[in-house]
C-alpha positions, -999 to +999 in steps of 0.1 A: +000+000+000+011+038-004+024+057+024-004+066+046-028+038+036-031+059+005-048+037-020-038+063-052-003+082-048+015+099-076+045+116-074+053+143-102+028+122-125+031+136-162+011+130-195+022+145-227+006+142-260+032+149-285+049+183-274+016+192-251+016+183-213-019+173-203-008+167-169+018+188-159+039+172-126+009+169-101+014+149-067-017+130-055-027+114-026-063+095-023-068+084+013-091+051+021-123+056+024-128+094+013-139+110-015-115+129-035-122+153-062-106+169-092-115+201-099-109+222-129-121+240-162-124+222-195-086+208-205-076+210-173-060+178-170-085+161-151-096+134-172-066+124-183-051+121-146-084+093-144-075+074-174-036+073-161-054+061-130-078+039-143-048+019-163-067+027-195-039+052-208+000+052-198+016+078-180+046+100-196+066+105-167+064+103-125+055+079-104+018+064-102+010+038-076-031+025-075-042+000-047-003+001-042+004-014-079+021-001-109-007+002-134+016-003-160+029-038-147-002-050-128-033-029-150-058-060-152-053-067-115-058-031-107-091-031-129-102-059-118-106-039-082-119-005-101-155+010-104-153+031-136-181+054-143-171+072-175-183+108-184-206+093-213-226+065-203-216+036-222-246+010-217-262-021-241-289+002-253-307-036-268-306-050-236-328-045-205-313-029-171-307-060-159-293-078-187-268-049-185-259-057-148-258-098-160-234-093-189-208-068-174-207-092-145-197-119-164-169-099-177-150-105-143-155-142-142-179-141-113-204-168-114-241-167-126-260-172-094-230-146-078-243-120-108-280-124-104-277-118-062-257-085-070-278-076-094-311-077-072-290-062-047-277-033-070-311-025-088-328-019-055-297+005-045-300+020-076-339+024-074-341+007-106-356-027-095-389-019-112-378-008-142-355-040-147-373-054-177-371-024-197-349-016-223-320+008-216-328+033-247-363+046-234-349+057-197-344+088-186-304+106-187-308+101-147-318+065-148-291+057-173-265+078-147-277+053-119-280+021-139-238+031-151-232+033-114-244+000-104-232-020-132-201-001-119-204-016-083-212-054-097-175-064-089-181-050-052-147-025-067-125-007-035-118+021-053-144+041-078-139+067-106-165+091-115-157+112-147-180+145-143-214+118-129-239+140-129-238+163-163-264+170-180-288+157-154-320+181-135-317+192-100-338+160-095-318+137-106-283+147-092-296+155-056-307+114-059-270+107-073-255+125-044-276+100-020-266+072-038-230+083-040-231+091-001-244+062+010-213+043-010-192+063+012-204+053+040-200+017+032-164+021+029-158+025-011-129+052-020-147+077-046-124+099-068-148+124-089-138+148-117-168+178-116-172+213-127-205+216-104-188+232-075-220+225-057-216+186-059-177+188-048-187+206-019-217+181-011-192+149-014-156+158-018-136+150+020-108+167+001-103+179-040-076+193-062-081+227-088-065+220-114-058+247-140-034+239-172-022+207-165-015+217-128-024+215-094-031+251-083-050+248-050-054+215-027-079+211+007-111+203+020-140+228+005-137+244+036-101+250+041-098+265+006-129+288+012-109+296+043-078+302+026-090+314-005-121+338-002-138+356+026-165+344+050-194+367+031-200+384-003-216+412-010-232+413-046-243+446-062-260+455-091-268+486-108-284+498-141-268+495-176-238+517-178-241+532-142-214+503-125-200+526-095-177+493-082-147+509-087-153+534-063-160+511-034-128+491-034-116+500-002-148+488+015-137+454+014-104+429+014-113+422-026-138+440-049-142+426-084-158+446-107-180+424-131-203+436-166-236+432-150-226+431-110-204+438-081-190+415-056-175+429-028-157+400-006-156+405+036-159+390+068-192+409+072-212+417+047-240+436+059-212+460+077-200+466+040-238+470+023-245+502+053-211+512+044-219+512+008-251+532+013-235+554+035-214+571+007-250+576-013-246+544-035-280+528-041-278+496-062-309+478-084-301+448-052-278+435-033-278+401-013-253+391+013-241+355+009-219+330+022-186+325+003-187+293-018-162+271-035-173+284-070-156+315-057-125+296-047-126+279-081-135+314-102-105+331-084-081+305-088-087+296-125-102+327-138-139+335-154-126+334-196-141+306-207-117+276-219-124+260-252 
């Protein structure tokens, strides 16, 4: 095992396509039992760090240890012991849900009456049990999320990998992943989970990563980089077109930015700050105080241009 009991460790871990470094020398360590998330904007590294990870794709240069094996000399081992939810779901759209959980069982050698127990098992955690007749291609994007999840747990895996799980789902539908996804923590499974829904890393990451151009640029629990990072409060602003007066409140608080269609004026108090504000005669549209959040962290850290 890695030092620690760390189940994932990688020591200056680098993946280069051609002249390009995807991964840039990042050291990880994923603890047992908790779940770990990488952060970061589109091309940030963070799927390629999975696949390295996931022994699906070789790394350039470092040192990679999973489940305390080289995935390069042990990969089928160290799959055999993976959960693997990819970003896209990748399910027998001919077959039924449990047909799905049936076949993909039988890909690990386990035995047919082994297959159909899990499968009861896993359809019920999944709350798919009454749809288990039904062909995969009618379901709904949040029913296919779950049904990729179980199939996912059918070799009872130590360690699982969740490429961006709940994209393109409704509010719905994630909150119910998040449960399903908790509860799997709690039962002892090691989640890693690559998001850009700061909300969901802040619901089920112990501790994450921001990564920004092939680097790691920030590393803690949600709370320690909110902490470290960002103020307790934010006061948000806004005015009418053209009338933006930010500028001229920057010394009311430890960071002002200064935005096309608002005002966000970062402090330990926030209210103290919004009478200050009115005090000099300013008079917004609104204003709302709010807690600091890890979307602020993650906007400060890598940036609001959008990445293509």
């Amino acid at each position: 095992m890695g030092d620690n009991g760390a189940l994932v460790r990688a020591r200056g871990l680098v993946k280069r396509f051609g002249e390009f470094a995807a991964v840039d020398g990042i050291d990880v360590e994923v603890r047992r039992g908790e779940a770990f998330g990488f952060l970061g904007p589109n091309g940030a590294g963070k799927s390629s760090t999975m696949r390295m990870v996931g022994c699906v794709s070789p790394r350039s240069g470092g040192e990679l240890t999973v489940l305390g094996m080289d995935p390069e000399r042990d990969g089928p081992r160290i799959r055999a012991r993976l959960g693997v939810v990819p970003q896209l779901d990748n399910l027998d759209s001919e077959l039924t849900v449990r047909q799905n959980l049936h076949v993909y069982g039988r890909y690990f050698g386990l035995s047919k009456s082994h297959v159909r127990e899990k499968a009861a098992e896993l359809l019920d955690f999944a709350q798919l049990t009454e749809r288990a007749d039904d062909e995969v291609e009618p379901l709904s994007g949040g029913m296919k999320r779950r049904l990729t999840i179980a199939r996912s747990l059918i070799n009872d895996p130590e360690l699982m990998l969740l490429d961006e799980p709940t994209t393109g789902l409704d509010p719905q539908a994630r909150h119910l992943l998040w449960d399903r996804l908790f509860r799997l923590k709690q039962s002892g499974v090691t989640l890693i989970i690559t998001t850009h829904y700061m909300d969901e890393a802040e619901q089920l990451c112990d501790r994450l990563v921001v990564m920004d151009g092939g680097r790691i640029v920030a590393e803690g629990s949600p709370a320690e980089l909110i902490g470290r990072y960002s103020t307790r409060e934010v006061l948000e602003l806004r005015f009418p077109p053209g009338e933006n007066t930010g500028h001229a409140l920057e010394d009311l608080a430890d960071r002002v930015e200064v935005l096309p269609d608002r005002v966000l004026l970062y402090a330990a108090d926030g209210e103290t700050v919004l009478e200050a504000v009115h005090a000099r005669g300013v008079r917004p549209v609104s204003s709302i105080v709010r807690r600091s959040t890890l979307e602020d962290v993650f906007l400060r850290l890598t940036g609001r241009t959008l990445v293509d």
